[in-house]
C-alpha positions as CSV (number, residue, x, y, z in Angstrom):
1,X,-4.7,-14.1,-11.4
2,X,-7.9,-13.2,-13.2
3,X,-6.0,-15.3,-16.4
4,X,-7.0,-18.1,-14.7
5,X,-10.5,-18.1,-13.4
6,X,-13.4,-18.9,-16.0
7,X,-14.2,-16.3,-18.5
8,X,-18.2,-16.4,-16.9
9,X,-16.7,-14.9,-13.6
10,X,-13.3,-13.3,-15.0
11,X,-14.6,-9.9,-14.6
12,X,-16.9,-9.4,-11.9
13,X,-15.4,-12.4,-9.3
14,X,-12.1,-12.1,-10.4
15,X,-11.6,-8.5,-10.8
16,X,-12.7,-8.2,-7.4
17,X,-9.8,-10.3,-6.0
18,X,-7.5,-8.4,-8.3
19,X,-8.8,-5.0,-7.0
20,X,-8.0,-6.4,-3.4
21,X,-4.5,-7.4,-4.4
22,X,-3.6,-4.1,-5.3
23,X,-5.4,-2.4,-2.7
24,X,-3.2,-4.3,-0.1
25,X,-0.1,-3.5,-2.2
26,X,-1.0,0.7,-2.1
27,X,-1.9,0.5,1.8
28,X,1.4,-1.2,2.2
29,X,3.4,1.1,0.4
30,X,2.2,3.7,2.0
31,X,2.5,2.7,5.2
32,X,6.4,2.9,5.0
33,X,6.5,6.7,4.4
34,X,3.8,7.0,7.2
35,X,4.8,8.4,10.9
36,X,4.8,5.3,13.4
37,X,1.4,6.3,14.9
38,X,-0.2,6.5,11.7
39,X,1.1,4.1,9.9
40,X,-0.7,1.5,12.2
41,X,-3.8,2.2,11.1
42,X,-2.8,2.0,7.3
43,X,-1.4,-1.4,8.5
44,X,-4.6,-2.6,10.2
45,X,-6.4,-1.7,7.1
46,X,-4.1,-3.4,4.9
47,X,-4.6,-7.0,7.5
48,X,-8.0,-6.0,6.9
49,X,-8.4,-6.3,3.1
50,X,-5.8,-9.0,3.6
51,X,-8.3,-11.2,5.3
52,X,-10.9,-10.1,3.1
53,X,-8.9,-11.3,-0.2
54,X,-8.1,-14.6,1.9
55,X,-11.8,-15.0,2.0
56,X,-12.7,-14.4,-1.7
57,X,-9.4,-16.8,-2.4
58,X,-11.8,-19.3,-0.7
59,X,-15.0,-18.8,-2.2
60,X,-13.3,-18.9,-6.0
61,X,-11.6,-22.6,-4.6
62,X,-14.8,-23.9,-3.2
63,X,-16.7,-23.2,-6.6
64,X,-14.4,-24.4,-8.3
65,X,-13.2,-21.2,-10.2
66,X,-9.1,-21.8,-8.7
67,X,-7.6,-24.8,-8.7
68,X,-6.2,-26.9,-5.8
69,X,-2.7,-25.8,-6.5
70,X,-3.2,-22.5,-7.0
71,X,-5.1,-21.8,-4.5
72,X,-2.8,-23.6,-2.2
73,X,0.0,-21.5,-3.6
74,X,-1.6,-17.9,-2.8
75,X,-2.9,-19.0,0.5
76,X,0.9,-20.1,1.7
77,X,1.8,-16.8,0.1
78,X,-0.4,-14.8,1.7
79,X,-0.6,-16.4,5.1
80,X,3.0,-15.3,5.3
81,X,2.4,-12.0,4.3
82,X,-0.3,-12.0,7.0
83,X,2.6,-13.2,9.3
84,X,4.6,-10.6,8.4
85,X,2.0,-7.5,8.7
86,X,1.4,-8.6,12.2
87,X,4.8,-8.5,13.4
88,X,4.8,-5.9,11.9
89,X,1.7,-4.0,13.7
90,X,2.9,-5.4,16.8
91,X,6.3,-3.9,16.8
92,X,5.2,-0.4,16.1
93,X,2.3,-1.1,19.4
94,X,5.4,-1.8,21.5
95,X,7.7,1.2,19.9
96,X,4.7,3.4,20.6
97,X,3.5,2.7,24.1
98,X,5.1,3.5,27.1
């Protein structure tokens, strides 16, 4: 990703998204060695930072540091990944209560 943005914001702008990327990718992993009732939280986290890269996505488009297609790209990508964590979340809140 960081390939891609303008050399001027490549390290600051863009290694913040990067960071964020793999952030997600460690909370996720984790979560799936994680006991049901703990594991939520790792997943709330992770639809946390999820959102949070989302935004960042957004800012880089608006100024111009991603292109249209790109941009377009990660967001499909990551919307269903978002998708996906909240099924997720959801099915361990109706395993879990009584």
């Amino acid at each position: 990703m960081v390939a891609h943005i303008p050399k001027l914001h490549r390290y600051t702008f863009g290694g913040k998204i990067d960071r964020l990327f793999l952030e997600i990718l460690e909370i996720i992993f984790r979560a799936q060695y994680m006991k049901p009732d703990e594991k939520i939280r790792y997943l709330v986290a992770g639809s946390g930072k999820l959102d949070l890269l989302k935004f960042f996505l957004q800012i880089g488009w608006e100024n111009k540091l991603i292109d249209t297609k790109k941009y377009s790209a990660l967001s499909a990508e990551l919307n269903e990944i978002g998708r996906m964590l909240g099924g997720w979340i959801k099915g361990l809140e109706a395993k879990l209560s009584p």
